[in-house]
PDB file as gemmi writes it, atoms N, CA and C in Angstrom:
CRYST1    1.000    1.000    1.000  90.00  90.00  90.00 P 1                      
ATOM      1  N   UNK A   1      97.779  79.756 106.235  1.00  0.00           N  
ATOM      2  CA  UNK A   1      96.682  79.633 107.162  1.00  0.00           C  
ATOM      3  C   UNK A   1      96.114  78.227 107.064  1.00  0.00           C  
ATOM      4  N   UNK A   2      96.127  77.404 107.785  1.00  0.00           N  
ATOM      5  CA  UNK A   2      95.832  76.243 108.337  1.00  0.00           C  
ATOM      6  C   UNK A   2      93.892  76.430 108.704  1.00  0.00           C  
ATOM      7  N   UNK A   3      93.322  75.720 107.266  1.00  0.00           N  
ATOM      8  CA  UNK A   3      91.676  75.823 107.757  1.00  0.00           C  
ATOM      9  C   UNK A   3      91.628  74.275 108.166  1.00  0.00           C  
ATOM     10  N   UNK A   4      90.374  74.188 109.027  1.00  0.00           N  
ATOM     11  CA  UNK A   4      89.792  73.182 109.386  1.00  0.00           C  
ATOM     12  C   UNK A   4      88.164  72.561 108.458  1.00  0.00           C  
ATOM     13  N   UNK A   5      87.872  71.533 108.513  1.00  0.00           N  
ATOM     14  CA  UNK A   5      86.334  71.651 108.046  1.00  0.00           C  
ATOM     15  C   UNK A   5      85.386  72.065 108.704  1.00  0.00           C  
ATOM     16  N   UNK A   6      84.448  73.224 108.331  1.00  0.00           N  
ATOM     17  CA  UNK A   6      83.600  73.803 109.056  1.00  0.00           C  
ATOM     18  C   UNK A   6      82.548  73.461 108.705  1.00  0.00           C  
ATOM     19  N   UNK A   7      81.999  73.453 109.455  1.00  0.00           N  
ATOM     20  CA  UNK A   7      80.242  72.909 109.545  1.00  0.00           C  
ATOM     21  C   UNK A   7      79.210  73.853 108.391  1.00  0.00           C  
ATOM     22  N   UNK A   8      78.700  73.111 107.529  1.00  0.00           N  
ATOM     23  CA  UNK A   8      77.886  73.856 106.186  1.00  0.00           C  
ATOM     24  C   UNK A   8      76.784  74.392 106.925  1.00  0.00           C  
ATOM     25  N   UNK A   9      76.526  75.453 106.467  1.00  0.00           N  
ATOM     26  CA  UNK A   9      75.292  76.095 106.816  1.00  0.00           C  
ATOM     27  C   UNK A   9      74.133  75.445 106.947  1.00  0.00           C  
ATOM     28  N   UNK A  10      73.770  74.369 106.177  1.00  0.00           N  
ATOM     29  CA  UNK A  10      72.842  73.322 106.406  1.00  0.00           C  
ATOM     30  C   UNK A  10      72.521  72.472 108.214  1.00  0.00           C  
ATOM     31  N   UNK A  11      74.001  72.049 108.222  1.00  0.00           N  
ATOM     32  CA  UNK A  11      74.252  71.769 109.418  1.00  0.00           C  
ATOM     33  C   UNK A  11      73.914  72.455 110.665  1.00  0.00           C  
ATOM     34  N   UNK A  12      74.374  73.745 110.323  1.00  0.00           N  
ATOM     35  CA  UNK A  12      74.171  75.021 111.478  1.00  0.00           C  
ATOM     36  C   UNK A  12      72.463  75.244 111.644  1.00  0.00           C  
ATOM     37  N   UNK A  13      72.046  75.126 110.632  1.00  0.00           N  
ATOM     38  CA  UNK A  13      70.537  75.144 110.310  1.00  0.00           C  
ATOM     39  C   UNK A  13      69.893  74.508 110.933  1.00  0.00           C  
ATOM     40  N   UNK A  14      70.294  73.242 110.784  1.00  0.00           N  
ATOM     41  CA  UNK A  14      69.315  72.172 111.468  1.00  0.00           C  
ATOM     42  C   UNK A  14      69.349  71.959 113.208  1.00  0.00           C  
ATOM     43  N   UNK A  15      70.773  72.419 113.855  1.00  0.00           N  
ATOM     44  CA  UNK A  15      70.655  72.456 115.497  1.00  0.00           C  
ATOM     45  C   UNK A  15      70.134  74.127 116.019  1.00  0.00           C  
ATOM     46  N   UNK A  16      69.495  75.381 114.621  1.00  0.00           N  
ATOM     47  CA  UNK A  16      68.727  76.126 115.205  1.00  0.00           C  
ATOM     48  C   UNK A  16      67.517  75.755 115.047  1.00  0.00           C  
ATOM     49  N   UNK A  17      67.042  74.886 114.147  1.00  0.00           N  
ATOM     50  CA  UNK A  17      65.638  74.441 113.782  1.00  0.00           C  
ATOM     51  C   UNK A  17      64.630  74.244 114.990  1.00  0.00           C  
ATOM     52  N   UNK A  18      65.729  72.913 115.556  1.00  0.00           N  
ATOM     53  CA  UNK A  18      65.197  72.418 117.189  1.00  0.00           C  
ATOM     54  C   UNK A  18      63.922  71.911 116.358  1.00  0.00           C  
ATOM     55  N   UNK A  19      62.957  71.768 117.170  1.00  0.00           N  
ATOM     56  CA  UNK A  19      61.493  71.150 116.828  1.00  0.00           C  
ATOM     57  C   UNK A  19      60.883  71.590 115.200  1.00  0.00           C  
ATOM     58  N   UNK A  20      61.196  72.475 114.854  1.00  0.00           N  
ATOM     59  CA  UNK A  20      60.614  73.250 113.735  1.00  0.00           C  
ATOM     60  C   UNK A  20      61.245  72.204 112.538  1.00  0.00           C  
ATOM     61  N   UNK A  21      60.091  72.285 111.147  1.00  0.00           N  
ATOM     62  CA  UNK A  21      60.181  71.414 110.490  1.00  0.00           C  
ATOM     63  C   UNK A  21      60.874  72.565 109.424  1.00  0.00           C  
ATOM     64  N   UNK A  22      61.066  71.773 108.307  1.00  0.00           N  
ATOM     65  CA  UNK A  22      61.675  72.893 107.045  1.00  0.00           C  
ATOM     66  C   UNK A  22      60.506  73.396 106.346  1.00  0.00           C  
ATOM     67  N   UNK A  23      59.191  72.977 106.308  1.00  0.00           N  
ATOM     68  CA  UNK A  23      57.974  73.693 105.809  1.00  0.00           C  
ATOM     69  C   UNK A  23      57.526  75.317 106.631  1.00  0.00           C  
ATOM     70  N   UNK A  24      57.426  74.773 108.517  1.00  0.00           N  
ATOM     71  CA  UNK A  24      57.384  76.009 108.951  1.00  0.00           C  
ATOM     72  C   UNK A  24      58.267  76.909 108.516  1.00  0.00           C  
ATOM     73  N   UNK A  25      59.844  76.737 108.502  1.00  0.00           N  
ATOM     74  CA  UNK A  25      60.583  77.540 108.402  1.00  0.00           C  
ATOM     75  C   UNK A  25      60.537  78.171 107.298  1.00  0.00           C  
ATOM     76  N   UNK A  26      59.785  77.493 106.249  1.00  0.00           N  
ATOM     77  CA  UNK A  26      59.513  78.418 104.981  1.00  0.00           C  
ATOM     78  C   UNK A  26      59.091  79.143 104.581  1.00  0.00           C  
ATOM     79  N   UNK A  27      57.700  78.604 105.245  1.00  0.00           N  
ATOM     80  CA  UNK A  27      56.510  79.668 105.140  1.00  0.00           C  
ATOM     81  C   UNK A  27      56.901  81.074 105.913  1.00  0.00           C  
ATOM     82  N   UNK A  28      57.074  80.942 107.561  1.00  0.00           N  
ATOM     83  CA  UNK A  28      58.000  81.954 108.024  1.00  0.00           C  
ATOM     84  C   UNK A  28      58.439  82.846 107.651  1.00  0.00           C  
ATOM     85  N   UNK A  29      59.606  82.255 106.705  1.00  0.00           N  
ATOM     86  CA  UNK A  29      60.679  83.732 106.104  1.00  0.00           C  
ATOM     87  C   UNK A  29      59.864  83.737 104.572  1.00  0.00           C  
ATOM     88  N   UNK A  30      59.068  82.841 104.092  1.00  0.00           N  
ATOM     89  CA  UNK A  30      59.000  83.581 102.375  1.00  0.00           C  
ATOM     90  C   UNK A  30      59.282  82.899 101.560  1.00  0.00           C  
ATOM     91  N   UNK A  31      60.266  81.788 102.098  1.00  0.00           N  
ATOM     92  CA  UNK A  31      60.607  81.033 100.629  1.00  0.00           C  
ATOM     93  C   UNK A  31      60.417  79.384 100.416  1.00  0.00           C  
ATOM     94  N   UNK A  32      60.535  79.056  99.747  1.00  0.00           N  
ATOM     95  CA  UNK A  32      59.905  77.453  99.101  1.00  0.00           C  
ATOM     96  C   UNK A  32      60.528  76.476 100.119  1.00  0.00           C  
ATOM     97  N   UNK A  33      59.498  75.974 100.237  1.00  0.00           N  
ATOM     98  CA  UNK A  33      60.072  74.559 101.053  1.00  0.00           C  
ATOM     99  C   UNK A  33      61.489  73.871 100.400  1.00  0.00           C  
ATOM    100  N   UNK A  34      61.406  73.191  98.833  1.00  0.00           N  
ATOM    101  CA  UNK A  34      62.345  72.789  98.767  1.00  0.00           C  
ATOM    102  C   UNK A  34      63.824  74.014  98.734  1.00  0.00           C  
ATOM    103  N   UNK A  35      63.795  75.148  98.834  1.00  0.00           N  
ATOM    104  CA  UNK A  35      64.817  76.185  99.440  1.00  0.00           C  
ATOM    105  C   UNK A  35      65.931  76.060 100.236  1.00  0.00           C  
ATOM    106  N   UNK A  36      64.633  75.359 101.443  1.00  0.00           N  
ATOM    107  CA  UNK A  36      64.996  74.868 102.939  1.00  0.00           C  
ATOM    108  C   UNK A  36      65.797  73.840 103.029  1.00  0.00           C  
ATOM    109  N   UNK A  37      64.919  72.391 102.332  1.00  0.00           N  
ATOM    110  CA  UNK A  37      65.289  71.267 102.116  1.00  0.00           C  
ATOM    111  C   UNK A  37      66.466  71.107 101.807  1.00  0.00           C  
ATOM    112  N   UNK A  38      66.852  71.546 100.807  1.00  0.00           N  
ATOM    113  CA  UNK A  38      68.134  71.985  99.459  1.00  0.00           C  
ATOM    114  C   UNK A  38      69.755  72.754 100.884  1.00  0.00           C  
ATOM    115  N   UNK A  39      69.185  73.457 101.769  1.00  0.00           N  
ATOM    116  CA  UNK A  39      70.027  73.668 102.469  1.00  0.00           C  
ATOM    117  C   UNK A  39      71.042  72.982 103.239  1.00  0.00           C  
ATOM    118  N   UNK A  40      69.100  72.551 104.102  1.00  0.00           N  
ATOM    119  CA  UNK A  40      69.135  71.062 105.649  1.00  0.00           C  
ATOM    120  C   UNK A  40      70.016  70.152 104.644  1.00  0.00           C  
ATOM    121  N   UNK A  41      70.039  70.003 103.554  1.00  0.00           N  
ATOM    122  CA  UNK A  41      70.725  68.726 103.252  1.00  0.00           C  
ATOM    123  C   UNK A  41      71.841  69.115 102.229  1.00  0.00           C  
ATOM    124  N   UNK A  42      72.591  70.001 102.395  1.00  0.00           N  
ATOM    125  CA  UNK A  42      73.612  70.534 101.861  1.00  0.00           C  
ATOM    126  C   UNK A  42      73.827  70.275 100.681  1.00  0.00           C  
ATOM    127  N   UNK A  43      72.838  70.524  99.520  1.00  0.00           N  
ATOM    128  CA  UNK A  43      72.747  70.432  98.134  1.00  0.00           C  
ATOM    129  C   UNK A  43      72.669  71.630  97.164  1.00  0.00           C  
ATOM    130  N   UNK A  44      72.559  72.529  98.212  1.00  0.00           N  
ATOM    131  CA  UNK A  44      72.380  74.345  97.569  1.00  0.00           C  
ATOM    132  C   UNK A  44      73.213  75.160  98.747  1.00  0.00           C  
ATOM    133  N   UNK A  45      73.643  76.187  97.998  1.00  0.00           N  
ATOM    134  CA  UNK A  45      74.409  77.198  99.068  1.00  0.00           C  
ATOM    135  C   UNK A  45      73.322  78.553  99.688  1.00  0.00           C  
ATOM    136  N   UNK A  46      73.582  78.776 100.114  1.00  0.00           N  
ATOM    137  CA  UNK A  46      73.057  79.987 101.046  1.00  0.00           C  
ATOM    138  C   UNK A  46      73.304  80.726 100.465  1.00  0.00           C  
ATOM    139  N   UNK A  47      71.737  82.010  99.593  1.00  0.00           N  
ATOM    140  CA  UNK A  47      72.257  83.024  99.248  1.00  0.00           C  
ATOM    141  C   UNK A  47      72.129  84.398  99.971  1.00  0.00           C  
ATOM    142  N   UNK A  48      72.704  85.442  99.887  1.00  0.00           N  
ATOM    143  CA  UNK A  48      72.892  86.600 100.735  1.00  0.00           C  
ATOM    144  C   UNK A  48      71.014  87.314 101.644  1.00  0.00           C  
ATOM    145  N   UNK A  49      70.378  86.786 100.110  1.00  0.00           N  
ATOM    146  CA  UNK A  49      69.153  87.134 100.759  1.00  0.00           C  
ATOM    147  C   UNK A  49      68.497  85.655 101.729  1.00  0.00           C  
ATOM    148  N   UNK A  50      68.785  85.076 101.095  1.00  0.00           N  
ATOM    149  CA  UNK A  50      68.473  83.921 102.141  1.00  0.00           C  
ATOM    150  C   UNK A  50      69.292  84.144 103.644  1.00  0.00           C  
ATOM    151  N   UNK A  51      70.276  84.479 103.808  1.00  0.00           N  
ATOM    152  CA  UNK A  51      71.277  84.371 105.262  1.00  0.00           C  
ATOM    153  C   UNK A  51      70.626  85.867 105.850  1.00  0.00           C  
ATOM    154  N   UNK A  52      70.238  86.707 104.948  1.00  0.00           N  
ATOM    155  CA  UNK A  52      69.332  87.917 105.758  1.00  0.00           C  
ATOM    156  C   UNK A  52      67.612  87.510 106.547  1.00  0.00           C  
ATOM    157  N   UNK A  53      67.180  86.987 105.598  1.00  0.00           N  
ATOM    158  CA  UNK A  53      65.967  86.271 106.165  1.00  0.00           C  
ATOM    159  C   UNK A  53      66.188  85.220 107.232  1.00  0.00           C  
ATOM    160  N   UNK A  54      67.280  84.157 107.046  1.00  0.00           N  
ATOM    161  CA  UNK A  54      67.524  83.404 108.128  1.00  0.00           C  
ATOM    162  C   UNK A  54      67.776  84.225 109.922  1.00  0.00           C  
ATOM    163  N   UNK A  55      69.039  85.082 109.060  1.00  0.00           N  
ATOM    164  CA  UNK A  55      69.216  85.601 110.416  1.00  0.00           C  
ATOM    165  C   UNK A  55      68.350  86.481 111.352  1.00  0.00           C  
ATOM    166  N   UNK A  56      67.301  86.959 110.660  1.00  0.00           N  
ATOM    167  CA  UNK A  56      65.963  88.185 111.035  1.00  0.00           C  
ATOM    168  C   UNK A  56      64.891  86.977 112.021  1.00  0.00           C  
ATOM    169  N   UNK A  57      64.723  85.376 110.989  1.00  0.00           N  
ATOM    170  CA  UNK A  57      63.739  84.393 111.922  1.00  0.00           C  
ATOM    171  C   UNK A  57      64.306  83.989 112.987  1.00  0.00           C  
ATOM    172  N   UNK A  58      66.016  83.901 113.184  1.00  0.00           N  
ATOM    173  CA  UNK A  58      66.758  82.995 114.303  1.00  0.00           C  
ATOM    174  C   UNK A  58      67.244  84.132 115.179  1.00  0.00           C  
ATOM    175  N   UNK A  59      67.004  85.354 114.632  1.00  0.00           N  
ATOM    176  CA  UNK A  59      67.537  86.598 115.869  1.00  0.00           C  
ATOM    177  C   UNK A  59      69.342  86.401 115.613  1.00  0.00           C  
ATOM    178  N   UNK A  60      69.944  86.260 114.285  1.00  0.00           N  
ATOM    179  CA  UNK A  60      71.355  86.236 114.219  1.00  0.00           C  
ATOM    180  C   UNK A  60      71.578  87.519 113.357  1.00  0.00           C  
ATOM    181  N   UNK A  61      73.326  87.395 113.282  1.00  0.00           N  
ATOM    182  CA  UNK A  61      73.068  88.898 112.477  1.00  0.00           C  
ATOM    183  C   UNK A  61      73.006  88.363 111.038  1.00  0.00           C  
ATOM    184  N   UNK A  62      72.527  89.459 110.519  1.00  0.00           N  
ATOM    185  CA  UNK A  62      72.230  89.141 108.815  1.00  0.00           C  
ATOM    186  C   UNK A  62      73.750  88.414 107.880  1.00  0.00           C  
ATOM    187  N   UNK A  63      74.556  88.260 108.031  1.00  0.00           N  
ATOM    188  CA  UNK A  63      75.605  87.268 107.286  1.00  0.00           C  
ATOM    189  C   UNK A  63      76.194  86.391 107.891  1.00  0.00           C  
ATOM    190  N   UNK A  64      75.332  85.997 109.285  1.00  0.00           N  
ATOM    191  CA  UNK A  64      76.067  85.020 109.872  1.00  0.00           C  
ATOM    192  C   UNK A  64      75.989  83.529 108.943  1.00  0.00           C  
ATOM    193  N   UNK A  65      75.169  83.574 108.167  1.00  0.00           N  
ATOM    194  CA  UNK A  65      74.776  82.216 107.256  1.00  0.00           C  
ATOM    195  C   UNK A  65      75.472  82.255 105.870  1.00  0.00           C  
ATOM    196  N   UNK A  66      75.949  83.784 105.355  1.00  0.00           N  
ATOM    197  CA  UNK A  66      76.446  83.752 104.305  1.00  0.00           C  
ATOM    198  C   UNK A  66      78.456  83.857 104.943  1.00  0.00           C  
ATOM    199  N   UNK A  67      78.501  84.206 106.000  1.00  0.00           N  
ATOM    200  CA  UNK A  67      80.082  84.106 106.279  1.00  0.00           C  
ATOM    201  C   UNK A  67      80.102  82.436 106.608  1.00  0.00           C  
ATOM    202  N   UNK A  68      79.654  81.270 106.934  1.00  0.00           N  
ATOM    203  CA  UNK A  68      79.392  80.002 107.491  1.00  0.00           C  
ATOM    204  C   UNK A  68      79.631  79.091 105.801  1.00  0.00           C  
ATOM    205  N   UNK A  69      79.062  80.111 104.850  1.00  0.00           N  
ATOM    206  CA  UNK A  69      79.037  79.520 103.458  1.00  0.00           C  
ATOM    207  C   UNK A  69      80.309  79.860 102.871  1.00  0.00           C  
ATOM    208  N   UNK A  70      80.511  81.047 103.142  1.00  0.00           N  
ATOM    209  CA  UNK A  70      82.453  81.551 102.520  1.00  0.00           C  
ATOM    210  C   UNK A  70      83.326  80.651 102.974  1.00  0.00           C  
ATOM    211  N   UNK A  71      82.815  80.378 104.581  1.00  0.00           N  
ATOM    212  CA  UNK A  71      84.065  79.578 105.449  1.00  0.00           C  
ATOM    213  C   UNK A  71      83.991  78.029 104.597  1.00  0.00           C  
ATOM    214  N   UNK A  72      82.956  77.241 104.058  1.00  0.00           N  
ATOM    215  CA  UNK A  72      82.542  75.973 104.392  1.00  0.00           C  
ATOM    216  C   UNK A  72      83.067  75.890 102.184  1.00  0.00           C  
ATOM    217  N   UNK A  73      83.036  77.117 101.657  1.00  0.00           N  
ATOM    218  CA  UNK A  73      83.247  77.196 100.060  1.00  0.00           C  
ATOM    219  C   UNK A  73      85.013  77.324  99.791  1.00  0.00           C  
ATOM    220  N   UNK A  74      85.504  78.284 100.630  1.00  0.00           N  
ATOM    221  CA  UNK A  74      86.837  78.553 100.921  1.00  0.00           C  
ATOM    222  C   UNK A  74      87.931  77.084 101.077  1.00  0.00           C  
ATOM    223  N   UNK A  75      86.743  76.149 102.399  1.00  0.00           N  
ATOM    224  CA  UNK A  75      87.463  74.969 102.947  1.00  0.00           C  
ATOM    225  C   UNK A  75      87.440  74.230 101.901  1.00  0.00           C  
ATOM    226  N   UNK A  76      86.111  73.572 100.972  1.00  0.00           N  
ATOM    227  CA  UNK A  76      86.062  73.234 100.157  1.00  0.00           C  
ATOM    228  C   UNK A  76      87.036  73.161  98.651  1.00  0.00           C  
ATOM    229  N   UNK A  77      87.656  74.511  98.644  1.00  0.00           N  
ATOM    230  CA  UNK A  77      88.253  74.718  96.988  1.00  0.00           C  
ATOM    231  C   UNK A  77      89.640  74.548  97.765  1.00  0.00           C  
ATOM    232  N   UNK A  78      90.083  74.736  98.982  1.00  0.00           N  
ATOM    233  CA  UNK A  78      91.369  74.128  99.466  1.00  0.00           C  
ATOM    234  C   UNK A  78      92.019  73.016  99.626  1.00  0.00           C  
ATOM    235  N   UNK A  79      90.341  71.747  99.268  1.00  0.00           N  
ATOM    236  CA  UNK A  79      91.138  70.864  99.330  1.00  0.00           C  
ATOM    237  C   UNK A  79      91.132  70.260  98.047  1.00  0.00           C  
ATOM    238  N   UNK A  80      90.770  70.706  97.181  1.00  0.00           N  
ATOM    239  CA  UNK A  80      91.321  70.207  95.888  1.00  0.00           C  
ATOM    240  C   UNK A  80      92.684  70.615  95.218  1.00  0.00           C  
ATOM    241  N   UNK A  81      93.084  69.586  94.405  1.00  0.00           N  
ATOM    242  CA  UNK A  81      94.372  69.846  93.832  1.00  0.00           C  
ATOM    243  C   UNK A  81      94.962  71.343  92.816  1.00  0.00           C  
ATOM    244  N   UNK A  82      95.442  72.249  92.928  1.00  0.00           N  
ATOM    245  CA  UNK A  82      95.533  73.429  92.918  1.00  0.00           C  
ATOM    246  C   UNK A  82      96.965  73.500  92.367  1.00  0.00           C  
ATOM    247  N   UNK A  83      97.383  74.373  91.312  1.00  0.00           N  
ATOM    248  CA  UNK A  83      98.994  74.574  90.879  1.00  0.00           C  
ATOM    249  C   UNK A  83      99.230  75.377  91.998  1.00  0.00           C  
ATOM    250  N   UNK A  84     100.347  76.097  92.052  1.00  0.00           N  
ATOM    251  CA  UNK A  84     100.876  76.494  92.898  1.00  0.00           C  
ATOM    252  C   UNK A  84     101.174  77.946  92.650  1.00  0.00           C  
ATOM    253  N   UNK A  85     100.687  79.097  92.925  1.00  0.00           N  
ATOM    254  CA  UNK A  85     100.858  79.970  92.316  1.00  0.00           C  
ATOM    255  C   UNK A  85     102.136  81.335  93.101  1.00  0.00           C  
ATOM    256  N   UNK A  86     102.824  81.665  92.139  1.00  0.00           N  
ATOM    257  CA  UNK A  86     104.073  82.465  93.242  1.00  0.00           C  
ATOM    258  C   UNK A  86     103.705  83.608  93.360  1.00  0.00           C  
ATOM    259  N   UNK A  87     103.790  84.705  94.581  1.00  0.00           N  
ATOM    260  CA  UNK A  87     103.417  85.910  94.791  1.00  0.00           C  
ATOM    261  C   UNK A  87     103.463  86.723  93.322  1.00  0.00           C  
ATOM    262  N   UNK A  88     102.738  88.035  93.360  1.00  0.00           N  
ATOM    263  CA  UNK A  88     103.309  88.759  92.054  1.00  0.00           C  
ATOM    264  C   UNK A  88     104.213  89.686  92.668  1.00  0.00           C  
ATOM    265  N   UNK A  89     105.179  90.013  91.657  1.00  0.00           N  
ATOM    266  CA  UNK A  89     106.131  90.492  92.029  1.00  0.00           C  
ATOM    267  C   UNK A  89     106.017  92.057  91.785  1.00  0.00           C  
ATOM    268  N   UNK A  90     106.063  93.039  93.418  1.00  0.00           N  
ATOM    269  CA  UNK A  90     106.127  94.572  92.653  1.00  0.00           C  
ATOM    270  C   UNK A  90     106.832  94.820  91.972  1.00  0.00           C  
TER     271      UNK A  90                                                      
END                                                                             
């Protein structure tokens, strides 16, 4: 399977933000400004309760932020150097 680089949840974050700052968005759902920050700037991952709260303030479904983080963690460990491992054999 041939992945591409997908856009970090941070990223995705910031073109639903639109006008909204990362303080509103905090207060909003519950959690710490730097939370937000740590996201918008792709220095922390998205956790399951975080992508439930995201998706409840943006009207998405609840793992659309934690499947965006599998896709963007997945792409990530693919492109590092890796042995090669052979099927197991039944």
């Amino acid at each position: 399977m041939t992945m591409h680089n997908p856009a970090s949840p941070g990223e995705l974050l910031r073109e639903f933000l639109g006008d909204k700052t990362a303080t509103e968005l905090a207060a909003h759902i519950g959690v710490a400004r730097a939370t937000i920050s740590r996201v918008l700037n792709d220095r922390t991952a998205v956790t399951v309760d975080l992508s439930i709260r995201l998706g409840e303030a943006l009207k998405l479904s609840p793992d659309f932020f934690s499947k965006a983080q599998l896709q963007r963690d997945l792409w990530l460990e693919s492109q590092k150097d890796r042995p090669r491992i052979k099927p197991l054999a039944a």
